[in-house]
N, C-alpha and C positions, 0 to 999 in steps of 0.2 A: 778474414773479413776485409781487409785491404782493396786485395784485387777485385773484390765485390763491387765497395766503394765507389773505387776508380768508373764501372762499367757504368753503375747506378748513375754518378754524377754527369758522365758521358749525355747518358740516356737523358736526365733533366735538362741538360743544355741544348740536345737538340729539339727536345719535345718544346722549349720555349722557343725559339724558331722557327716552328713550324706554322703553317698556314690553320691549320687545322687547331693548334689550341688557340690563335688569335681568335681564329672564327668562336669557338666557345667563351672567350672570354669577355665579348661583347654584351653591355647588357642593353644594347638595341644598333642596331643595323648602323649606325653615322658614327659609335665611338669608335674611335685608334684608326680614322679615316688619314688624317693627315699626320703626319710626319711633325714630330713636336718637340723638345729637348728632352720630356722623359715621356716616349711611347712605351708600346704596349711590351715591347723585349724589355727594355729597358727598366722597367717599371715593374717586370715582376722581381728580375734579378734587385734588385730594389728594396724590395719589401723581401726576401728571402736572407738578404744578407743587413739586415736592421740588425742593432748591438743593442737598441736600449736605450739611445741618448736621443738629446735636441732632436726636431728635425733640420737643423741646419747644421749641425754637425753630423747628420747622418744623410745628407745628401752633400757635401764639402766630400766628405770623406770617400763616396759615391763616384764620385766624376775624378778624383785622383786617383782609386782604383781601376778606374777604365784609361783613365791616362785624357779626360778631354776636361776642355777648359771650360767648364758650361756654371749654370747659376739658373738656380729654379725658385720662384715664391713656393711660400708655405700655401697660398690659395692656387696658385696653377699646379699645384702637387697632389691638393685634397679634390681639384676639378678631376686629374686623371683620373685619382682614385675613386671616383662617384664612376665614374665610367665602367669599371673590371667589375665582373663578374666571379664573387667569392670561389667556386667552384670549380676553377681553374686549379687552385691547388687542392681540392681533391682527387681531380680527375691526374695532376701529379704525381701527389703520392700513392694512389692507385697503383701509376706504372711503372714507379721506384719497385715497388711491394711486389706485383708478381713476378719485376725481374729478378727479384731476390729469392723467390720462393718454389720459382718453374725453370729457372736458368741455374743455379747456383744450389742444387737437392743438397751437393757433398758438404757444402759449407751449413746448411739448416741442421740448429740444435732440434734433437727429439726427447722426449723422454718415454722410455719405450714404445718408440714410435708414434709417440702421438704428439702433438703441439701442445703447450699448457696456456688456454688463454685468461686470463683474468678481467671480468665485466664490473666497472663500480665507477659511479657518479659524485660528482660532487657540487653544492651549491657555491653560486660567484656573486658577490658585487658588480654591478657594470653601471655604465655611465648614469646618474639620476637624475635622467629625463622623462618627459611627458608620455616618448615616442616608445624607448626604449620599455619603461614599465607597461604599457598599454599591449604591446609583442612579449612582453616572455612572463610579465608580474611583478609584485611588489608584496616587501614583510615591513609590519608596523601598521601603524594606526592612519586613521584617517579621517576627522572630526568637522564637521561643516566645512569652513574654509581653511582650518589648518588640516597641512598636509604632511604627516610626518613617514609618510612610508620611504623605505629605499629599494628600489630596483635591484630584484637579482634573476639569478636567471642558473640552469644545471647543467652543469658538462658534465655527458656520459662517453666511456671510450672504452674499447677491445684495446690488453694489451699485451702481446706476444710475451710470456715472462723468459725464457730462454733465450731469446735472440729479440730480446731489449728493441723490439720494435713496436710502437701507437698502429694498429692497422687501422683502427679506424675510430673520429672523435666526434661528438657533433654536440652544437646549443641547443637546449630543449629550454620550452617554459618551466617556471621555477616548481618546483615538485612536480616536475613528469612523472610519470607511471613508469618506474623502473622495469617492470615486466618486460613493456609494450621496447623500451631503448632496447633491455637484454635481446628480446626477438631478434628486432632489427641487425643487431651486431652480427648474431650468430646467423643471419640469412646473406649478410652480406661478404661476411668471412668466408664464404664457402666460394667466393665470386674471384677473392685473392688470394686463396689457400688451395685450391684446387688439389682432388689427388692426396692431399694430407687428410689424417684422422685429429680430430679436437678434444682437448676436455675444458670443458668450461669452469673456472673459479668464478662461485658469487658469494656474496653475503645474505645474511638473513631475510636481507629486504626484496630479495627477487625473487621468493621464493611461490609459488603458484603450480596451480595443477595444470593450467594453460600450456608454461612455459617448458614443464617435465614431461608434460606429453609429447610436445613439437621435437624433444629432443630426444625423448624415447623412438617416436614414429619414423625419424631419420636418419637413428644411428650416430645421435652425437653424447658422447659423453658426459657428465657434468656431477660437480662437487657445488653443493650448495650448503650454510651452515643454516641452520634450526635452532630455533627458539626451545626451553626444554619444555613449553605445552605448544608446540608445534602441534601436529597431525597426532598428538598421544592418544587418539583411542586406536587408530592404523597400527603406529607404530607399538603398543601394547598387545594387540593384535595378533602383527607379526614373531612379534617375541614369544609370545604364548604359542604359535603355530612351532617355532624352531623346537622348543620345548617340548611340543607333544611327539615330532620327529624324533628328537634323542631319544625318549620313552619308548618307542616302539621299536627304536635298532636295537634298544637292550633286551628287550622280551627272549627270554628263554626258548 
């Protein structure tokens, strides 16, 4: 996985150079116009390589790894960032993902040939604002003028279990429709997996005739776990059907 690595990071470094992701990462025609102390290169490498800390020790630490002598406010930092356009690091890791998966077959774990991907959500706290609850929702009460809800919001994500790779992750309002994420994943996998065969892991909560269908009609594998009064009159059904098969091979 090394020399993967290597090409992969290769690959990020110039895709962030490039005219073509500036141009995507505008989110209107006049940002990353002028030349600033943290543009538009600068500023992703930036946000990719965040530890965790202050932002002033994570921009100190910023400009000594580049080797220049610069100083940025916390407000001409959060201006840039109102300017970039999230989407930029999807369209990233996008192209991390198929060089790894159409460039590099020998190095892709399989498990008898097929990819094992795992679909499952989870709910998040996020900031407890006006803005923020109003976009994704809010748990908790809400009583004339007291407000006691708190903003949350569901990360759904595809995740490669074999080759420990997020293909794909995204913010959904708080109880999406796990279904409708599952689709999505598995429509989009197929855009960065190309050529590979899938099985899908879910949990009980994805579980629909919508979803089994889409994945029957296309040939895509899938393990899902059941409630034990799931589909039991199908599934009692079925059992009954294998049952009368054995019966009949035995007839004399």
């Amino acid at each position: 996985m090394v020399k993967f690595n290597k090409e992969g990071i290769e690959l990020i470094r110039n895709k962030i150079s490039s005219v073509e992701l500036k141009n995507a990462g505008r989110l209107t025609k006049n940002s990353f116009i002028r030349e600033r102390k943290m543009g538009f290169e600068k500023l992703i490498k930036y946000i990719l390589n965040k530890k965790g800390l202050s932002t002033n020790m994570e921009t100190n630490n910023f400009y000594d790894d580049i080797n220049e002598d610069e100083n940025i406010s916390n407000q001409s930092l959060l201006d840039q960032r109102l300017k970039l356009n999230p989407d930029v690091f999807r369209l990233l890791n996008n192209d991390y993902l198929k060089l790894f998966y159409q460039e590099n077959k020998d190095e892709v774990k399989l498990y008898r040939g097929y990819l094992l991907k795992a679909i499952d959500g989870s709910d998040f706290e996020i900031p407890n604002t006006k803005e923020a609850k109003k976009v994704y929702g809010s748990v908790g009460t809400k009583v004339k003028d007291k407000d006691d809800t708190i903003a949350r919001a569901t990360v759904s994500s595809s995740f490669d279990i074999l080759n420990k790779y997020i293909i794909e992750g995204f913010i959904l309002s708080y109880r999406a429709s796990e279904n409708k994420s599952a689709l999505e994943h598995i429509k989009h996998d197929q855009e960065i997996t190309t050529n590979y065969k899938s099985i899908y892991i879910m949990d009980r909560g994805y579980i629909s005739i919508e979803l089994m269908l889409y994945c029957l009609k296309n040939n895509h594998k899938f393990l899902i776990r059941l409630d034990s009064i799931a589909y039991k009159k199908e599934r009692d059904w079925s059992c009954q059907q294998k049952v009368d098969t054995k019966k009949e091979s035995f007839k004399p």
